[in-house]
C-alpha positions in Angstrom: -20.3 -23.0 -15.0 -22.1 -24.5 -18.0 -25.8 -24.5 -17.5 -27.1 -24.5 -20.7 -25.4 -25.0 -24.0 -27.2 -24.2 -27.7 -25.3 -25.7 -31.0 -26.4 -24.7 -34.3 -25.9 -26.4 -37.1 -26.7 -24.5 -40.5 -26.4 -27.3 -43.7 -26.8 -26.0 -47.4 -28.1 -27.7 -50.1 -26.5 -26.7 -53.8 -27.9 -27.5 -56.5 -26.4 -26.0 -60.2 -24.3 -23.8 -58.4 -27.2 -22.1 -56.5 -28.2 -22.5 -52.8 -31.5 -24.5 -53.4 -32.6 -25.6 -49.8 -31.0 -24.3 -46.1 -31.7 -27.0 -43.1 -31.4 -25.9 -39.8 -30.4 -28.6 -36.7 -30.4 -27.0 -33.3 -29.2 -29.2 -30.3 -30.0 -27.9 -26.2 -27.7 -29.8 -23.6 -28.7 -29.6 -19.9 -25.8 -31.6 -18.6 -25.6 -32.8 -14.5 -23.6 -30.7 -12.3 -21.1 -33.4 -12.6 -21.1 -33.8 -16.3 -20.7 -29.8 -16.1 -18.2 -30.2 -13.9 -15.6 -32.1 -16.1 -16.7 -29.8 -19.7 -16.1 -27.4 -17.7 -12.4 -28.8 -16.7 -11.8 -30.0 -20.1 -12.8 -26.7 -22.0 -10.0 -24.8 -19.5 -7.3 -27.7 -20.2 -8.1 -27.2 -23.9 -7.9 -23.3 -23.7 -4.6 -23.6 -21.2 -3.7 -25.8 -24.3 -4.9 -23.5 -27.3 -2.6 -20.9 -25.3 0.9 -22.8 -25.0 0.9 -23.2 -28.5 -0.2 -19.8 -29.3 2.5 -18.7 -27.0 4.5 -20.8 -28.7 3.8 -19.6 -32.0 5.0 -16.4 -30.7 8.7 -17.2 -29.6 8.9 -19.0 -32.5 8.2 -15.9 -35.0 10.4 -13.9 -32.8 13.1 -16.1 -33.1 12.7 -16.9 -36.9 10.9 -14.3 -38.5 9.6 -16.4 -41.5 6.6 -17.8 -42.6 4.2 -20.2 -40.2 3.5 -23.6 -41.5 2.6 -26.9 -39.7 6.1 -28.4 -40.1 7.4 -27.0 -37.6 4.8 -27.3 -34.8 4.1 -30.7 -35.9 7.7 -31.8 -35.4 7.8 -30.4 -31.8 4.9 -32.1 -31.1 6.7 -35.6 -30.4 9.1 -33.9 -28.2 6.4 -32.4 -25.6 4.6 -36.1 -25.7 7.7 -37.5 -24.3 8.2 -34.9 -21.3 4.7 -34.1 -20.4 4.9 -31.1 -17.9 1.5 -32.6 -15.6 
């Protein structure tokens, strides 16, 4: 369960090609147990997600052993909007 969550975030400055300045924003979350409670559930739709299409990614090497681009995941996309499975 998510109790505590630390985000970085690390902005450089350029200036003639050389890193002049580096500014440093750090953010602390201490969500409720119910806003925990639905991150939590979202983050293992999202990974259940991220994992489908990996899988996907897979079968779909297997079957054409070429070269990956978004074409064709973005054209399949349409079709799994149109039968969701939940």
């Amino acid at each position: 369960m998510l109790q505590l969550c630390i985000h970085t975030i690390i902005i450089d400055i350029w200036s003639k090609g050389k890193r002049k300045m580096r500014i440093a924003y750090q953010y602390k979350l201490r969500p409720t147990k119910e806003q925990a409670e639905k991150i939590d559930r979202t983050l293992d739709m999202l990974r259940c997600q991220y994992n489908y299409m990996l899988a996907e990614r897979f079968n779909w090497w297997e079957k054409n052993r070429c070269a990956i681009n978004a074409c064709p995941l973005i054209c399949y996309l349409p079709e799994l909007k149109d039968q969701p499975t939940r």
